[in-house]
Structures are given as structure tokens and as C-alpha cells.
N, CA, C and O atoms as CSV, one atom per row, in Angstrom:
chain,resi,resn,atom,element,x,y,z
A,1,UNK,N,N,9.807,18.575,-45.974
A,1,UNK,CA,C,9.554,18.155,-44.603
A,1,UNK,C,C,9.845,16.667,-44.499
A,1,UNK,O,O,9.283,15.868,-45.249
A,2,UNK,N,N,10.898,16.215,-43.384
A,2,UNK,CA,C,10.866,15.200,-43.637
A,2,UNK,C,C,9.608,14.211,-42.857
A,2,UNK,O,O,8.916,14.460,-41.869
A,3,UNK,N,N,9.662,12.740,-43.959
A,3,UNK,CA,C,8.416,12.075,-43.322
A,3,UNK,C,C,9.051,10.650,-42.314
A,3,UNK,O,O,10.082,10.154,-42.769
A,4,UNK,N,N,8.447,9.956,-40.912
A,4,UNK,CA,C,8.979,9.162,-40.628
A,4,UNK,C,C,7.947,7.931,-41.560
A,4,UNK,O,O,6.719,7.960,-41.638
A,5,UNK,N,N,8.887,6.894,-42.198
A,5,UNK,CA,C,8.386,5.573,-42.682
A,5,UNK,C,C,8.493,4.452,-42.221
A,5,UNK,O,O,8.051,3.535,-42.914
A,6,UNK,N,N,9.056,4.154,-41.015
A,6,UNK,CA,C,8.628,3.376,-39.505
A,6,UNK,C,C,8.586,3.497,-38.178
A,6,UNK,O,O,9.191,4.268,-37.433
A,7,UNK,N,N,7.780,2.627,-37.953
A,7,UNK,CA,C,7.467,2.699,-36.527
A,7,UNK,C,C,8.601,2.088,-35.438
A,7,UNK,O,O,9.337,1.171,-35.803
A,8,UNK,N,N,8.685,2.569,-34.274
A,8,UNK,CA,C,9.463,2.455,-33.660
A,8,UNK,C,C,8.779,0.801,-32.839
A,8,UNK,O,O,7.605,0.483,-32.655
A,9,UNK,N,N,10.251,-0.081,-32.446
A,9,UNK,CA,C,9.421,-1.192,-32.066
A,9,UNK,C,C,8.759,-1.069,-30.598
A,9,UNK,O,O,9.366,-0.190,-29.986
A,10,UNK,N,N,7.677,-1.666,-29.773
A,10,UNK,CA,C,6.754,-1.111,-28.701
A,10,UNK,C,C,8.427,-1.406,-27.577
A,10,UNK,O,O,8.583,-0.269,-27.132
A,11,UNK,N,N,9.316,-2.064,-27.127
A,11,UNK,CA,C,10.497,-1.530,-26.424
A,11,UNK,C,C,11.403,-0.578,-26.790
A,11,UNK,O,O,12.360,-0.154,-26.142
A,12,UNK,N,N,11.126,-0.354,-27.594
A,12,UNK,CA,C,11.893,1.072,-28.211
A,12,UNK,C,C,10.895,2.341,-28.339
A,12,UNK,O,O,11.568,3.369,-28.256
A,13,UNK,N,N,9.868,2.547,-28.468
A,13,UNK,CA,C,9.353,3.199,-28.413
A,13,UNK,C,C,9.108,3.615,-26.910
A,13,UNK,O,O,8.920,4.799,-26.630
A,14,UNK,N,N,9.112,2.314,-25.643
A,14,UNK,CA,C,9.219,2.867,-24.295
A,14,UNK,C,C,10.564,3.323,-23.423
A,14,UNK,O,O,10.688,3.918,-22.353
A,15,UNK,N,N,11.530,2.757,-24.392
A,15,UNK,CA,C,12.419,3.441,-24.126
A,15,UNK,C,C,12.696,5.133,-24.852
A,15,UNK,O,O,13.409,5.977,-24.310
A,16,UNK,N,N,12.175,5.279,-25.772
A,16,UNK,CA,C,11.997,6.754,-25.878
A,16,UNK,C,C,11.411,7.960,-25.182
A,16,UNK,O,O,11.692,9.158,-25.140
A,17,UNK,N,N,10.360,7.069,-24.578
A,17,UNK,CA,C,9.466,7.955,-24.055
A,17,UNK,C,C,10.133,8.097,-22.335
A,17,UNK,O,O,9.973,9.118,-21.665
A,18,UNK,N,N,10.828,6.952,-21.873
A,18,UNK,CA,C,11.761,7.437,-20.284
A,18,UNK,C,C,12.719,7.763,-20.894
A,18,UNK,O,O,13.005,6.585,-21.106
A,19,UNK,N,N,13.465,8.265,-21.364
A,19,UNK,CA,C,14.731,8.582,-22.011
A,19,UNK,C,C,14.101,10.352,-22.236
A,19,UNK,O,O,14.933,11.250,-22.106
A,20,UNK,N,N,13.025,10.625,-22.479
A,20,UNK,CA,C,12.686,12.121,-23.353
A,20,UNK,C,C,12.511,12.782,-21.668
A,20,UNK,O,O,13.157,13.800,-21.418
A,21,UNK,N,N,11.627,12.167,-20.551
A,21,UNK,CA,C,11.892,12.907,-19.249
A,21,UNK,C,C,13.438,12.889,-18.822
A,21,UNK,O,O,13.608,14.075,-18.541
A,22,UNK,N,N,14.250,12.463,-18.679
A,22,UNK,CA,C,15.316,12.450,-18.496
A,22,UNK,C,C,16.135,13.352,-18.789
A,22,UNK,O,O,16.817,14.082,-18.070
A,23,UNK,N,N,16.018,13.251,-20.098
A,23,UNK,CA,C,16.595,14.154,-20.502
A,23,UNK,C,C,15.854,15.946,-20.977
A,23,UNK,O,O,16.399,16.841,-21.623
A,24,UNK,N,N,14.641,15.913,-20.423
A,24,UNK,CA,C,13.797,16.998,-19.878
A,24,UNK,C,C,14.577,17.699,-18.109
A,24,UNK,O,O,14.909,18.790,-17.645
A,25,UNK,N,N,14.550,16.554,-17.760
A,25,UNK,CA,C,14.928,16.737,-16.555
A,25,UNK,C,C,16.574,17.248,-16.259
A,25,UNK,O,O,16.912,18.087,-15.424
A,26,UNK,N,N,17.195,16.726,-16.902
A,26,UNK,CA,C,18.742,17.277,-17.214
A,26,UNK,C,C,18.960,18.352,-17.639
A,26,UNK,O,O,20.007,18.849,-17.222
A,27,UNK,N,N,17.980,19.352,-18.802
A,27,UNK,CA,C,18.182,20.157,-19.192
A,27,UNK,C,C,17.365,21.064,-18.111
A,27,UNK,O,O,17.961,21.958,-17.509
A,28,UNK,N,N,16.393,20.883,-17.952
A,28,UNK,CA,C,16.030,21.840,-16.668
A,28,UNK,C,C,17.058,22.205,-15.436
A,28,UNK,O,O,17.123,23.366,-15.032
A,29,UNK,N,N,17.623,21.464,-15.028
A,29,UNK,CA,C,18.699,21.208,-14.090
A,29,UNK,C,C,20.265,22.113,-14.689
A,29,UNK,O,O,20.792,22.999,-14.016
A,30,UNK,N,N,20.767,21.672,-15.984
A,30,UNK,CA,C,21.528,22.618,-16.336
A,30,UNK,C,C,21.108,23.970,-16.679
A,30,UNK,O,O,21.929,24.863,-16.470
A,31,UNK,N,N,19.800,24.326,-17.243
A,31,UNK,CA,C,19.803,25.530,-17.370
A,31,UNK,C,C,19.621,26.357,-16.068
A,31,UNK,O,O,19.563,27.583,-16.158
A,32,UNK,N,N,19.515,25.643,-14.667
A,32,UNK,CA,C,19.252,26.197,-13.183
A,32,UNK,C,C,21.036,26.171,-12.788
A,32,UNK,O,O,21.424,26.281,-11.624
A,33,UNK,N,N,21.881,26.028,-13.837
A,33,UNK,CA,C,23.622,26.204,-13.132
A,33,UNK,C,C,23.898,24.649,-12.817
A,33,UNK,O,O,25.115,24.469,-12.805
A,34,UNK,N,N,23.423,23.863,-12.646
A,34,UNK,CA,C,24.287,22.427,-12.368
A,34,UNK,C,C,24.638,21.914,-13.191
A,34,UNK,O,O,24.259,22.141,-14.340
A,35,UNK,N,N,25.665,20.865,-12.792
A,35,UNK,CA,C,26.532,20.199,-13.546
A,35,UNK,C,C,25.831,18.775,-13.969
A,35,UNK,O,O,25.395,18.036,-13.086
A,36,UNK,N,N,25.741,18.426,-15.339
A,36,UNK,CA,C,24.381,16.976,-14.949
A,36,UNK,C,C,25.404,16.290,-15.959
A,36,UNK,O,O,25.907,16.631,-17.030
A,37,UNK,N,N,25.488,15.133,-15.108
A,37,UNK,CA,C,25.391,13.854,-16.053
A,37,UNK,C,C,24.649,13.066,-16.483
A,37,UNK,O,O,23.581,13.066,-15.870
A,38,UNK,N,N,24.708,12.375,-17.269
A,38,UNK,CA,C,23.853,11.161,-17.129
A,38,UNK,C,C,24.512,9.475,-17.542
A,38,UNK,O,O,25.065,9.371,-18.637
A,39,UNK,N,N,24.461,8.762,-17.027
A,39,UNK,CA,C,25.322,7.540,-16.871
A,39,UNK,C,C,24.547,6.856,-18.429
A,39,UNK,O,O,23.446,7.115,-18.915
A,40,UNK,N,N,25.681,5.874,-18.933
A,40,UNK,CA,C,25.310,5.425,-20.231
A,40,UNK,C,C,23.788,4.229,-20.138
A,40,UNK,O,O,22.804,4.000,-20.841
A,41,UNK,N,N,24.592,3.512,-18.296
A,41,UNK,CA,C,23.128,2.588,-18.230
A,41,UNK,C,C,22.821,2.803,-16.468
A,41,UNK,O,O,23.711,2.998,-15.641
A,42,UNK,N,N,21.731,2.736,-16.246
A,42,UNK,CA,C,21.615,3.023,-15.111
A,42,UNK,C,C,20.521,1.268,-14.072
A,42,UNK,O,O,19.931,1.100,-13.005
A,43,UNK,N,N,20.837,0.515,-15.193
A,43,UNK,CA,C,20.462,-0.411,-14.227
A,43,UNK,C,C,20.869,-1.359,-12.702
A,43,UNK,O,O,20.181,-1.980,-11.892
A,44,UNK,N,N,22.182,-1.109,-12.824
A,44,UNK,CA,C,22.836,-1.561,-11.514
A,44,UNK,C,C,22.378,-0.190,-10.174
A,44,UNK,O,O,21.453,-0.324,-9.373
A,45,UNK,N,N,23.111,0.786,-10.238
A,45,UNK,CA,C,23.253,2.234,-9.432
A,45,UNK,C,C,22.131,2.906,-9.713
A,45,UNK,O,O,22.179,4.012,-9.175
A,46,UNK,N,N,20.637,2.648,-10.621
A,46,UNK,CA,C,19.454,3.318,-10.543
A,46,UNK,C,C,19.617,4.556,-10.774
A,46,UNK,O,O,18.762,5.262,-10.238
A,47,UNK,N,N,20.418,5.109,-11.389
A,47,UNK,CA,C,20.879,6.565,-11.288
A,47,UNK,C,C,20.434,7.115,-13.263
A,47,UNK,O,O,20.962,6.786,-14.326
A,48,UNK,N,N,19.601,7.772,-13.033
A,48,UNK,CA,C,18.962,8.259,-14.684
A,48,UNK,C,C,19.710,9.617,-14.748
A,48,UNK,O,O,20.376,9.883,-15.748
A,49,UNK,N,N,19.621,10.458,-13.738
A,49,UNK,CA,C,21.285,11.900,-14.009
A,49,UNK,C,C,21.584,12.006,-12.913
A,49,UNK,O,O,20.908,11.715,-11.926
A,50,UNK,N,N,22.360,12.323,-12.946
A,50,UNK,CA,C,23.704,12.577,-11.545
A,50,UNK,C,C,23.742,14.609,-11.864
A,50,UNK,O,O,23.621,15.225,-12.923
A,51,UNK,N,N,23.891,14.956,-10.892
A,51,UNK,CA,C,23.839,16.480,-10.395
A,51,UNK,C,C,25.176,16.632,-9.719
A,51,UNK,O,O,25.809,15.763,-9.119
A,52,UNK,N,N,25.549,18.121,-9.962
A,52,UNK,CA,C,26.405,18.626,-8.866
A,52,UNK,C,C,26.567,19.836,-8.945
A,52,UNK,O,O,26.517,20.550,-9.947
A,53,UNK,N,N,26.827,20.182,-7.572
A,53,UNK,CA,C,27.046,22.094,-7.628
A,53,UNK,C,C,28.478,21.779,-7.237
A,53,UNK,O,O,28.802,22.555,-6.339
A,54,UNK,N,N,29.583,20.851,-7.591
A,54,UNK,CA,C,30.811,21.571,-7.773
A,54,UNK,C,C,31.760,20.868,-6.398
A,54,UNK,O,O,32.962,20.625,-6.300
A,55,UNK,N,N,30.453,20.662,-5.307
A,55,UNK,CA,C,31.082,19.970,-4.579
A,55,UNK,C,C,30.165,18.595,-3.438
A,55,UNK,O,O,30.593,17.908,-2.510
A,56,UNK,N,N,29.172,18.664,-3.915
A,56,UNK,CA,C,28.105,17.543,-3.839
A,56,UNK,C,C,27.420,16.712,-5.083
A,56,UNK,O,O,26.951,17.410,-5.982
A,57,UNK,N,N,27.348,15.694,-5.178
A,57,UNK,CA,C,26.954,15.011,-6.187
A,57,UNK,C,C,25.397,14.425,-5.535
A,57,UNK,O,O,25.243,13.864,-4.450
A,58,UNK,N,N,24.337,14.751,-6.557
A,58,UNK,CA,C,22.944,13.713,-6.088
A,58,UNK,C,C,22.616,12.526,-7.201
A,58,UNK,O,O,23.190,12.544,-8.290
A,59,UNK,N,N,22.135,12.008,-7.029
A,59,UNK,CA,C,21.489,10.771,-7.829
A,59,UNK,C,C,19.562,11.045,-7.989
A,59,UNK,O,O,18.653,11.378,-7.228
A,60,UNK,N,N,19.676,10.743,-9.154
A,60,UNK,CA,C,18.183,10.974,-9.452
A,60,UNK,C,C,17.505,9.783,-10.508
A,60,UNK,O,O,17.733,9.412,-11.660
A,61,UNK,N,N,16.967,9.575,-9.902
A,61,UNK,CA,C,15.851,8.194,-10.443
A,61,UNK,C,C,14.368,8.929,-11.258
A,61,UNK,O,O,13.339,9.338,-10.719
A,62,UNK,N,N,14.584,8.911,-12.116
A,62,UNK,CA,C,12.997,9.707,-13.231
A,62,UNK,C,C,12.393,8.363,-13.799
A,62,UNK,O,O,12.953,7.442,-14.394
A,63,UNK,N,N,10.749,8.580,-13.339
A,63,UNK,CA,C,10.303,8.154,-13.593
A,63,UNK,C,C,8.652,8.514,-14.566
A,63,UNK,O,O,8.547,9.728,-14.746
A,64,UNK,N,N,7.858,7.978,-14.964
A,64,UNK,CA,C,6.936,8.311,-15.768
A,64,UNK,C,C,5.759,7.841,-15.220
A,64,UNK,O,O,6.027,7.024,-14.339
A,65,UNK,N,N,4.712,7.983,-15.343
A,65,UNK,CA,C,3.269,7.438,-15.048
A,65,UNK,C,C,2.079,7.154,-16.020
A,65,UNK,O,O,1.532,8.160,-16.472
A,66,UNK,N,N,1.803,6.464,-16.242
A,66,UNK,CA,C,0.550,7.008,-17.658
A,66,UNK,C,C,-1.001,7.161,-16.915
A,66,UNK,O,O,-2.000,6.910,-17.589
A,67,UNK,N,N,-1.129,7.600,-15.444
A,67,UNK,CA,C,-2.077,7.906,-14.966
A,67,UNK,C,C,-2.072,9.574,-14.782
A,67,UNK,O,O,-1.078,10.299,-14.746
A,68,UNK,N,N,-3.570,9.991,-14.670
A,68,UNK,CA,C,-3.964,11.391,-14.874
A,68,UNK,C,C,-4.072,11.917,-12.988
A,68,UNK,O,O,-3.947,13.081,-12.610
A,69,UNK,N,N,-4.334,10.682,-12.046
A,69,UNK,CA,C,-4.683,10.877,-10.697
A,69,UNK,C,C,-3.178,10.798,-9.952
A,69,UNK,O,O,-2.187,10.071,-10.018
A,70,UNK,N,N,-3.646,12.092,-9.138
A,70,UNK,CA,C,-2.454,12.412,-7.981
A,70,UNK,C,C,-1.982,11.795,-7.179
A,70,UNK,O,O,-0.865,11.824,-6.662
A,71,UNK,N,N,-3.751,10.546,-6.887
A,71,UNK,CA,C,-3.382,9.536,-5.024
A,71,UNK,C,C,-3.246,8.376,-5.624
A,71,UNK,O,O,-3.533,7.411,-4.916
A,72,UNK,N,N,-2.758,8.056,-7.148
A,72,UNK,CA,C,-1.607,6.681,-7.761
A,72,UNK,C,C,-0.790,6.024,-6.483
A,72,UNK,O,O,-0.235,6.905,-5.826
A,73,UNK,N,N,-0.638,5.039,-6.106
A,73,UNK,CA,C,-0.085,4.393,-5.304
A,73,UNK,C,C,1.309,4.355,-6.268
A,73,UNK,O,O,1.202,4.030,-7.450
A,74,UNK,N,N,2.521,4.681,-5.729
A,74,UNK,CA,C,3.338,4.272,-6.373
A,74,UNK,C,C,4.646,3.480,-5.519
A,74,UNK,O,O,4.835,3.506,-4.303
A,75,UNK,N,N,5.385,2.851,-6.462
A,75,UNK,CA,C,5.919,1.662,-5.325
A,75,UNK,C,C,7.463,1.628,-5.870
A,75,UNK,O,O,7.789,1.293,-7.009
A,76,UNK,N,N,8.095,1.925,-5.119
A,76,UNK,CA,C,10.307,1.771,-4.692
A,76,UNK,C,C,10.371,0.857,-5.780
A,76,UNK,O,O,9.946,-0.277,-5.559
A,77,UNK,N,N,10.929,1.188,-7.194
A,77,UNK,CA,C,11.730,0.780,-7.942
A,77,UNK,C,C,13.513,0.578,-8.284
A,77,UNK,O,O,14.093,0.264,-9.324
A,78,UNK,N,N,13.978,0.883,-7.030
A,78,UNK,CA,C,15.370,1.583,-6.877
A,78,UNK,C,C,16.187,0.586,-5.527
A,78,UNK,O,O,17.327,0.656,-5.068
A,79,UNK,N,N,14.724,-0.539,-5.109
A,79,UNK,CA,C,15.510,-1.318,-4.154
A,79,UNK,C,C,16.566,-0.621,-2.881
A,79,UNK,O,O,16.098,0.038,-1.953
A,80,UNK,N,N,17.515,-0.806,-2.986
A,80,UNK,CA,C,18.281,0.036,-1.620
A,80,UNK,C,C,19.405,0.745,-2.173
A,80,UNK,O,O,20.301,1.097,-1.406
A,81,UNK,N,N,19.512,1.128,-4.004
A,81,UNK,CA,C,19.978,1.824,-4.793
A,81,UNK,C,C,20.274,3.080,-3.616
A,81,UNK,O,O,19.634,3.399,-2.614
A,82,UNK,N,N,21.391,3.564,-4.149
A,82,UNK,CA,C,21.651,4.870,-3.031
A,82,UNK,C,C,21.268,6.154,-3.967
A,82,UNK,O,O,22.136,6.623,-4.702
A,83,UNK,N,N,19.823,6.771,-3.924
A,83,UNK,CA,C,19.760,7.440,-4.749
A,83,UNK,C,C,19.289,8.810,-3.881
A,83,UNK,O,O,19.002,8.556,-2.711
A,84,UNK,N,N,19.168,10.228,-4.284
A,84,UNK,CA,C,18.593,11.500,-3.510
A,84,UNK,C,C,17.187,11.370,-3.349
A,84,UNK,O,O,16.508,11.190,-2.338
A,85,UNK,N,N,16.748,11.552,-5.095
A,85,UNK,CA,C,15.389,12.026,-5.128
A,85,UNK,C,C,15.280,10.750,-6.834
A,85,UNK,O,O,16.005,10.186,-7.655
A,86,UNK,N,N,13.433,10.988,-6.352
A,86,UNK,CA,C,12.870,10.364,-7.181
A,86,UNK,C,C,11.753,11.399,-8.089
A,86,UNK,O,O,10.815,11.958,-7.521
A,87,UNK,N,N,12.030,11.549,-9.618
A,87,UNK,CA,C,10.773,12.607,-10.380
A,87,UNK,C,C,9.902,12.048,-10.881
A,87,UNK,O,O,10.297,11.395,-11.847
A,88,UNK,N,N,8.838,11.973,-10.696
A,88,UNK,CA,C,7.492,11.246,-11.108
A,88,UNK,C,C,7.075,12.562,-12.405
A,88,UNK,O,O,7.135,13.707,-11.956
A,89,UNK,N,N,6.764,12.466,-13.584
A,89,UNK,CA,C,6.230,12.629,-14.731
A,89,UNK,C,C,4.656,12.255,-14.570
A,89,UNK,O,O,4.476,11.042,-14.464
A,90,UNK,N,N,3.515,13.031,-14.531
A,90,UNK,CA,C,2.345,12.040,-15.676
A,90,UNK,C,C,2.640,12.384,-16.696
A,90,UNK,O,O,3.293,13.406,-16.908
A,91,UNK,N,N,2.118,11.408,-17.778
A,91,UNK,CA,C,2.420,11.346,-18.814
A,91,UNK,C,C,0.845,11.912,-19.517
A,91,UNK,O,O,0.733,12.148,-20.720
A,92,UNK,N,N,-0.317,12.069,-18.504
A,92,UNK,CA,C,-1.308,12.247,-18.916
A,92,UNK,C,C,-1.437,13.773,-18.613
A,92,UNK,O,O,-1.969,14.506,-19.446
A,93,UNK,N,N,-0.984,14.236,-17.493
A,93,UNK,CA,C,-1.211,15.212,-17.763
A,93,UNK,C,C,-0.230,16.534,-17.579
A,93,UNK,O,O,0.767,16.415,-18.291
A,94,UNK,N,N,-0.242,17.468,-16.995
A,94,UNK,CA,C,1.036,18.512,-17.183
A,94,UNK,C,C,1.604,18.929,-15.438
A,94,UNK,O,O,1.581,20.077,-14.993
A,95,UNK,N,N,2.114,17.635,-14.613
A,95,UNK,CA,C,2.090,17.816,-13.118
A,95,UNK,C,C,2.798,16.881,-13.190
A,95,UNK,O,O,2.675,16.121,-14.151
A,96,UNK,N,N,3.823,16.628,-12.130
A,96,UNK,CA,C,4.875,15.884,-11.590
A,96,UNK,C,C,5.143,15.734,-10.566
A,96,UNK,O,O,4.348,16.545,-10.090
A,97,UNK,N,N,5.841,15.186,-9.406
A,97,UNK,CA,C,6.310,15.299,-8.101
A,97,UNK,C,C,7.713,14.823,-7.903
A,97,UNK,O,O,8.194,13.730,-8.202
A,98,UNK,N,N,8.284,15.882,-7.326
A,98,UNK,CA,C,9.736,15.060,-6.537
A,98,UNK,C,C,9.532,14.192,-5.725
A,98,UNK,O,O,8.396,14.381,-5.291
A,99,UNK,N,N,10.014,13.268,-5.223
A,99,UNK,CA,C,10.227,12.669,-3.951
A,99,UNK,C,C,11.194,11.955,-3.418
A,99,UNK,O,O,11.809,11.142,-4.107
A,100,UNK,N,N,11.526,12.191,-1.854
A,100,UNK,CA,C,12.971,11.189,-1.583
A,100,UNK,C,C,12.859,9.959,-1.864
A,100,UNK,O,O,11.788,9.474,-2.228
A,101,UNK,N,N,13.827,9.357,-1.748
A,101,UNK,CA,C,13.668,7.365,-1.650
A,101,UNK,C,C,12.642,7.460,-0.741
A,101,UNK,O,O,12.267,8.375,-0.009
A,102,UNK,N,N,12.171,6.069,-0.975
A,102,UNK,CA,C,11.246,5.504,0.429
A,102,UNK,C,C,11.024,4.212,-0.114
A,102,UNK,O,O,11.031,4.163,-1.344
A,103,UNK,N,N,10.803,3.008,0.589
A,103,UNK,CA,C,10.452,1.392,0.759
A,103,UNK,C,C,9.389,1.196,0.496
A,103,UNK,O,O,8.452,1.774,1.046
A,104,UNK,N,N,9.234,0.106,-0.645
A,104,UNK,CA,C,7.523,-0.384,-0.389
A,104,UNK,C,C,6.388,0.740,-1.489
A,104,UNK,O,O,6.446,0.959,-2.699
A,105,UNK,N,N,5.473,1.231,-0.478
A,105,UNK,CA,C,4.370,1.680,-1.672
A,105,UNK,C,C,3.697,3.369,-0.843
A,105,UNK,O,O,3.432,3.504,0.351
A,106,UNK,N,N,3.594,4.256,-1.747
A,106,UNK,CA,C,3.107,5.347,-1.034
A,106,UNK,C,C,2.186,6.181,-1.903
A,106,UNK,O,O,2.570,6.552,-3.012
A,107,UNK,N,N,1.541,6.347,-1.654
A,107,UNK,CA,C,0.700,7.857,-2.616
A,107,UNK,C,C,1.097,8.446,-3.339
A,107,UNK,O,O,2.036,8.916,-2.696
A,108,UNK,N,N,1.196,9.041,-4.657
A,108,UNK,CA,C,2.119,10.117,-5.206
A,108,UNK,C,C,2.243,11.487,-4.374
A,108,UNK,O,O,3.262,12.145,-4.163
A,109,UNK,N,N,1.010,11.718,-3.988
A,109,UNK,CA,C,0.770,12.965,-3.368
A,109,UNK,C,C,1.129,12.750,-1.997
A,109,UNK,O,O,0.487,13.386,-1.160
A,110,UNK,N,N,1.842,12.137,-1.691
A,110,UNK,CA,C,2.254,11.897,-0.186
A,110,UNK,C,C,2.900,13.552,0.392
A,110,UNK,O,O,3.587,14.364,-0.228
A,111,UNK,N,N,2.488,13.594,1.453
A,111,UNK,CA,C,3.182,14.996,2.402
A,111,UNK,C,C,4.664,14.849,1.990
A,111,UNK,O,O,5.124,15.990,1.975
A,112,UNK,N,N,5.386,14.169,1.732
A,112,UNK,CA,C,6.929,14.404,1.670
A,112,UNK,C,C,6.956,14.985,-0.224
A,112,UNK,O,O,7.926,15.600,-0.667
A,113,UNK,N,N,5.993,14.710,-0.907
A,113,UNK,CA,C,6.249,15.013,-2.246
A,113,UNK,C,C,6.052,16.035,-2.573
A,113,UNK,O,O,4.973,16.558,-2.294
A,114,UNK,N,N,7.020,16.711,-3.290
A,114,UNK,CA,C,7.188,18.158,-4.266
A,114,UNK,C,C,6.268,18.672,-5.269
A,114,UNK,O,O,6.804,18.992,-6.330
A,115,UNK,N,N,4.822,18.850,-5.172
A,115,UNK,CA,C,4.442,18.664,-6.829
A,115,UNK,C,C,5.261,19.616,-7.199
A,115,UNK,O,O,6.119,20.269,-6.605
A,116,UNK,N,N,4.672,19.581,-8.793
A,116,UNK,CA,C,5.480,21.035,-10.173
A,116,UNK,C,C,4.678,20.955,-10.733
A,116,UNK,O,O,4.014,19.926,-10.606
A,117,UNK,N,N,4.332,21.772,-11.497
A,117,UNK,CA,C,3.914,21.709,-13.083
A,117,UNK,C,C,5.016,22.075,-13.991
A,117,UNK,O,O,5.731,23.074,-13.915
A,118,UNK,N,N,5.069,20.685,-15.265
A,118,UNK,CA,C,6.090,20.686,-15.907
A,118,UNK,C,C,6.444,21.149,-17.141
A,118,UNK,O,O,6.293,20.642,-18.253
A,119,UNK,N,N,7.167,22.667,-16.631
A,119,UNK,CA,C,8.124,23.566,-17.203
A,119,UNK,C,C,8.926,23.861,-15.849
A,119,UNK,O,O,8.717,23.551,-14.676
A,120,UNK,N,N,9.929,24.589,-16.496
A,120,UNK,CA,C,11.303,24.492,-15.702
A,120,UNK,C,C,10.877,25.196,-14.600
A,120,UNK,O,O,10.672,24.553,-13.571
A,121,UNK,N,N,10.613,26.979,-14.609
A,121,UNK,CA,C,10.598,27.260,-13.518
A,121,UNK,C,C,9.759,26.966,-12.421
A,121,UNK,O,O,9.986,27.555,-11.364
A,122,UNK,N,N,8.624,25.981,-12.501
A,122,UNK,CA,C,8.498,25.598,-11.388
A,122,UNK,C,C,8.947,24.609,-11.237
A,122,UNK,O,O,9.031,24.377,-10.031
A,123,UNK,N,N,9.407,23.634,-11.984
A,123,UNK,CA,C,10.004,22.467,-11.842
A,123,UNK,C,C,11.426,22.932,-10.548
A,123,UNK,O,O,11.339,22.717,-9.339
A,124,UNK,N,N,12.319,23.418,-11.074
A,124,UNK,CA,C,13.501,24.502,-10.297
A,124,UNK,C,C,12.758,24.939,-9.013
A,124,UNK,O,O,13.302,24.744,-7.925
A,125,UNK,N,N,11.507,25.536,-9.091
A,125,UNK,CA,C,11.348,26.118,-7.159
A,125,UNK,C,C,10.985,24.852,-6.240
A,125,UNK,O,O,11.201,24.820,-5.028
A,126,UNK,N,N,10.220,23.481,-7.221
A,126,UNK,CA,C,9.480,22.768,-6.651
A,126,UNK,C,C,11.560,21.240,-6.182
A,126,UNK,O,O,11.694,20.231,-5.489
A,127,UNK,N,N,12.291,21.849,-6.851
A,127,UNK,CA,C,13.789,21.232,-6.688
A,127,UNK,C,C,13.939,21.184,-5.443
A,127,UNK,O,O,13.978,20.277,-4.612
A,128,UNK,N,N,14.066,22.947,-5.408
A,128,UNK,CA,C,14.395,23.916,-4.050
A,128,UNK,C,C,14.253,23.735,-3.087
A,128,UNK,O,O,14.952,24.068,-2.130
A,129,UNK,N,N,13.067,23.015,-3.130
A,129,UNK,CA,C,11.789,22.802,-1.507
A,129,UNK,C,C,12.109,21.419,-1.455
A,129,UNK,O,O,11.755,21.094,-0.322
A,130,UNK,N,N,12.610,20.332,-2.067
A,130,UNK,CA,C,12.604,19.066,-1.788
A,130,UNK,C,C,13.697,18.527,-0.872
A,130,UNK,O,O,13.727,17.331,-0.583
């Protein structure tokens, strides 16, 4: 079995941990039939995977939380980035939300947000509805 004999450094280790939804989120998405990319850096265009059914392309901004509560104020990291949707992760517990762009600061649980619980198929119906 192999053993790990270091630790990852604390920016590398947070980049593992947004990098592992991401690419949670990509594979959910391809195994639902889309086409996913994901861009090498996404700091200019805010774009963490790019989608397409072939003849529309979306932009998707994933993000993480390390809070367990739903009414988290959360606040536009994406500036006037041209992006679709935004995926909120807790990291505490097993629930997520879609949501469109929006300015400024809003509730997680805001009326426009998608929850899921995160595994695919509801992740995929909670897509559907957004």
C-alpha cells in the first residue's frame, strides 16, 4: 500500500481541494452526455469548465464553502466575467446549490438557487431546473 511522506504545502493543498469539485463537477456533466472542458487557467474569463451540447457553449464558475449553513451570505467572485452558472459545494456537508451570476452579496439559499445533494443524479435534475 502505498504511504504519502509529505504534506502538501497549505496553497497547494487549497488548490487541491477547488480543483477535486471541478473536476467532480465535469465528470458529472460528462457522464449526463456533454461535452466539458476545462481551461488550463481560469483567472482572467472565471471559467472552471466550459459545457456544450454541440451547439451552445456555458461557462461555469465552481466554487467551495467550508460552512455547514444554507443562509451563508455569499458574494460575486466573477466581477462582470461572462459566466452561466455558479456551483456552490459545502465542504461541510453533503448539499450544494447552482446559481446564475448575480452582483454584490446574496444568501446561498436564495429563491433563484438550485439546491442538490452531491451525487450526480441529483446534481443532473437540480442542472435541469437552473
Amino acid at each position: 500500500m502505498p504511504t504519502k511522506c509529505t504534506l502538501p504545502a497549505p496553497k497547494a493543498k487549497q488548490y487541491y481541494k477547488s480543483i477535486s469539485y471541478e473536476t467532480l463537477v465535469a465528470s458529472w456533466l460528462m457522464n449526463d452526455g456533454w461535452e466539458v472542458f476545462m481551461p488550463l487557467t481560469d483567472h482572467g474569463m472565471k471559467t472552471d469548465v466550459l459545457i456544450s451540447d454541440g451547439k451552445t457553449y456555458y461557462r461555469i464558475q465552481v466554487k467551495s464553502l467550508d460552512s455547514p449553513e444554507e443562509n451563508s451570505v455569499v458574494e460575486c467572485k466573477w466581477g462582470n466575467a461572462k459566466i452561466d452558472y455558479v456551483v456552490y459545494f459545502s465542504r461541510c456537508r453533503s448539499w450544494g446549490y447552482i446559481a446564475p451570476p448575480f452582483q454584490g452579496r446574496r444568501k446561498l439559499n436564495h429563491a433563484q438557487h438550485v439546491r442538490f445533494h452531491q451525487e450526480q443524479r441529483n446534481f443532473i435534475k437540480a442542472f435541469n431546473k437552473s
